[in-house]
Backbone as CSV, one residue per row, in Angstrom:
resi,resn,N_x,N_y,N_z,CA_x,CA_y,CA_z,C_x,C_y,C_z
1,UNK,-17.995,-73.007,-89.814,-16.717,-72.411,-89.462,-16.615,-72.294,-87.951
2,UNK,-15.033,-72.565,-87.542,-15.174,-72.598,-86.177,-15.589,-71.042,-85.180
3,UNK,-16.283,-70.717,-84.684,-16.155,-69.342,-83.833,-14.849,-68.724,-83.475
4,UNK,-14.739,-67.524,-84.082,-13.369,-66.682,-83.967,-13.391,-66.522,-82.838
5,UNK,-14.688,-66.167,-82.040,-14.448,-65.181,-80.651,-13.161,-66.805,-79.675
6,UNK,-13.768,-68.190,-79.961,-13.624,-69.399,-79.219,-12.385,-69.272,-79.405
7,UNK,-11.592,-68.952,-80.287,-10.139,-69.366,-80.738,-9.092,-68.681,-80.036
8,UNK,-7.993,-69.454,-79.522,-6.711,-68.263,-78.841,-5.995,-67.343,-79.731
9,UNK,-4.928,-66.905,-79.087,-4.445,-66.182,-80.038,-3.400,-67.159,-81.020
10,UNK,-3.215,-68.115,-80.537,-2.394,-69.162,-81.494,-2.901,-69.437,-82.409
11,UNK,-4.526,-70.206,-82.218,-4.858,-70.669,-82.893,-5.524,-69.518,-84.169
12,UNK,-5.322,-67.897,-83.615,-5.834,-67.312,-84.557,-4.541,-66.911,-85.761
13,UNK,-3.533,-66.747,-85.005,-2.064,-67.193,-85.734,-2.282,-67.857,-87.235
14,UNK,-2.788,-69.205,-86.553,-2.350,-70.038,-87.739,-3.138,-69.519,-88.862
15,UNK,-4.622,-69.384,-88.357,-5.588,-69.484,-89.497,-4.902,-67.941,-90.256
16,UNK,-4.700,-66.700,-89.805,-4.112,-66.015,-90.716,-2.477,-66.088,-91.204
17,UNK,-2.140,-67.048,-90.603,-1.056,-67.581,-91.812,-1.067,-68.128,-92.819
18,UNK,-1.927,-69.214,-92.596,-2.918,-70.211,-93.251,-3.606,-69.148,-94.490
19,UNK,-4.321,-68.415,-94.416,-4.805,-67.497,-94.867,-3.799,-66.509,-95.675
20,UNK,-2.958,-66.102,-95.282,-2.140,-65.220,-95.775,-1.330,-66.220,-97.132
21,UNK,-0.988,-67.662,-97.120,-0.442,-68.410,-98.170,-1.217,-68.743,-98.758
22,UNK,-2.422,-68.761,-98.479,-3.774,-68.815,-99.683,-3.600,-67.210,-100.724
23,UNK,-3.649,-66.067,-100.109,-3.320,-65.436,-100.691,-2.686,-64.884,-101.777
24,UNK,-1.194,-65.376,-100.755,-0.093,-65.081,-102.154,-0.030,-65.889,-103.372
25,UNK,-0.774,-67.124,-102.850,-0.874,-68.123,-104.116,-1.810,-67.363,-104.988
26,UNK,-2.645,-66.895,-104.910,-3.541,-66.524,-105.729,-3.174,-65.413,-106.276
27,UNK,-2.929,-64.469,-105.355,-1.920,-63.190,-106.190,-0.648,-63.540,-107.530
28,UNK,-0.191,-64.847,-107.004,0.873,-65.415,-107.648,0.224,-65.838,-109.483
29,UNK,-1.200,-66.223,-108.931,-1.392,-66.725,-110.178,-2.053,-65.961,-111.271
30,UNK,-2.422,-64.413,-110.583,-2.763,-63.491,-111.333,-1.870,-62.616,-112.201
31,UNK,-0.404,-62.688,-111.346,0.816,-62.175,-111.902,0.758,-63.178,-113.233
32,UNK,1.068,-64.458,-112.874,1.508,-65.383,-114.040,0.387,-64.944,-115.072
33,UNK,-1.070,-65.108,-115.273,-1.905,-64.806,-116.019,-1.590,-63.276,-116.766
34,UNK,-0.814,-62.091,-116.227,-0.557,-61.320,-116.656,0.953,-61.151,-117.468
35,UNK,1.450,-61.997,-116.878,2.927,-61.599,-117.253,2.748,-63.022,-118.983
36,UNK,2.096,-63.628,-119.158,1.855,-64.573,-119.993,1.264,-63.593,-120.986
37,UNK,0.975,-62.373,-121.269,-0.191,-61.785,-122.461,0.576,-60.595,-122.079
38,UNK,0.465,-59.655,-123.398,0.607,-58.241,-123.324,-0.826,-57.430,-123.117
39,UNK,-1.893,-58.162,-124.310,-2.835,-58.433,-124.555,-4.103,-59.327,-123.814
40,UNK,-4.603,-59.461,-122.718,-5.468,-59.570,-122.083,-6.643,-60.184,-122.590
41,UNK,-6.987,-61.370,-123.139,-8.556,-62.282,-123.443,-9.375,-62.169,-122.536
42,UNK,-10.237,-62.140,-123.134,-11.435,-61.792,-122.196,-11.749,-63.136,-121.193
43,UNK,-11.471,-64.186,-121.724,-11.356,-65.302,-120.232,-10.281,-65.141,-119.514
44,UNK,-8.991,-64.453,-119.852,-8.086,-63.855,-118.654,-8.534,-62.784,-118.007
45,UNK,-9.144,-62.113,-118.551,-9.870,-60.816,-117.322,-10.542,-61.864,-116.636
46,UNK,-11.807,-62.564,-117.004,-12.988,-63.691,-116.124,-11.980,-64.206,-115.024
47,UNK,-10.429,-65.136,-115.466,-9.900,-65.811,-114.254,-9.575,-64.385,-113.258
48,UNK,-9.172,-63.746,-113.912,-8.586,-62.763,-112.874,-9.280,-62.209,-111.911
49,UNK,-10.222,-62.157,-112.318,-11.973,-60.912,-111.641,-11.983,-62.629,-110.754
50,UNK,-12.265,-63.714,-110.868,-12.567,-64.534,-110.112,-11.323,-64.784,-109.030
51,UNK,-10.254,-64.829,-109.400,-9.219,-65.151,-108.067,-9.093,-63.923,-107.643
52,UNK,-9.322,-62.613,-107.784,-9.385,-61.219,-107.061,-10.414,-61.573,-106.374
53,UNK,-11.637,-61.655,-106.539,-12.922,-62.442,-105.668,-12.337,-62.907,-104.747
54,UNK,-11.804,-64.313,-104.718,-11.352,-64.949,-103.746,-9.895,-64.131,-102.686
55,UNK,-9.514,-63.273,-103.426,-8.159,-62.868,-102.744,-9.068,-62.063,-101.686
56,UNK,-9.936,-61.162,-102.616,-11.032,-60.446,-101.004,-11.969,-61.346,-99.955
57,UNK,-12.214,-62.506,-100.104,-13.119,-62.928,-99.554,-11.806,-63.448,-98.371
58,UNK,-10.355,-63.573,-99.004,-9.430,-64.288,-98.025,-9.243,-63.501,-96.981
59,UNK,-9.079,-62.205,-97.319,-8.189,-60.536,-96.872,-9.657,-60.419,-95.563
60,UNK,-10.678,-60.531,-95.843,-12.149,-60.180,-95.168,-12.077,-61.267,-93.881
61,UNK,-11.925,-62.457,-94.096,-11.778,-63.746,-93.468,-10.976,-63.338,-92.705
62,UNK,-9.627,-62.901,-93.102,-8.489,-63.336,-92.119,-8.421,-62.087,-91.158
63,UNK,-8.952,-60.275,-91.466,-9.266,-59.398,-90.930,-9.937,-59.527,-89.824
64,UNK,-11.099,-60.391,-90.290,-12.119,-60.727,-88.953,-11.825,-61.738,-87.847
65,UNK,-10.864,-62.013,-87.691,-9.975,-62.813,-86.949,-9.445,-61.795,-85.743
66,UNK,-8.854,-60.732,-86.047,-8.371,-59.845,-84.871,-9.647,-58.968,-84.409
67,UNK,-10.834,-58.534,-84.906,-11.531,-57.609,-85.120,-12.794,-57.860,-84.037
C-alpha cells in the first residue's frame, strides 16, 4: 500500500472517496440481503457478518488517511 504520510491532500481525497463508494456498495448489499427475508438463514447472517467485516476494515482504512 502506498504511504499515507507520502500522499497530498488530493490524492488523499480520492482514496476516501474511492473508499467511501466501496462502502455504500456494501452497506447497499446488506440492506438488499435484509430487505429479501423477514426471516434471516443462517448463511444470510455469515454474508452479512462478512461484508460488515469489510465495511470496518473500509471505515479503518479510509480514517487513517487524515489521522
Amino acid at each position: 500500500m502506498v504511504l499515507i504520510m507520502k500522499l497530498n491532500t488530493s490524492q488523499k481525497a480520492e482514496l476516501y472517496n474511492e473508499g467511501l463508494r466501496r462502502y455504500q456498495k456494501l452497506q447497499e448489499q446488506v440492506r438488499q440481503i435484509r430487505a429479501n427475508s423477514l426471516n434471516l438463514t443462517e448463511l444470510d447472517e455469515m454474508k452479512i457478518a462478512k461484508l460488515e467485516q469489510k465495511m470496518k476494515e473500509i471505515y479503518n482504512k479510509t480514517r487513517d488517511l487524515y489521522n
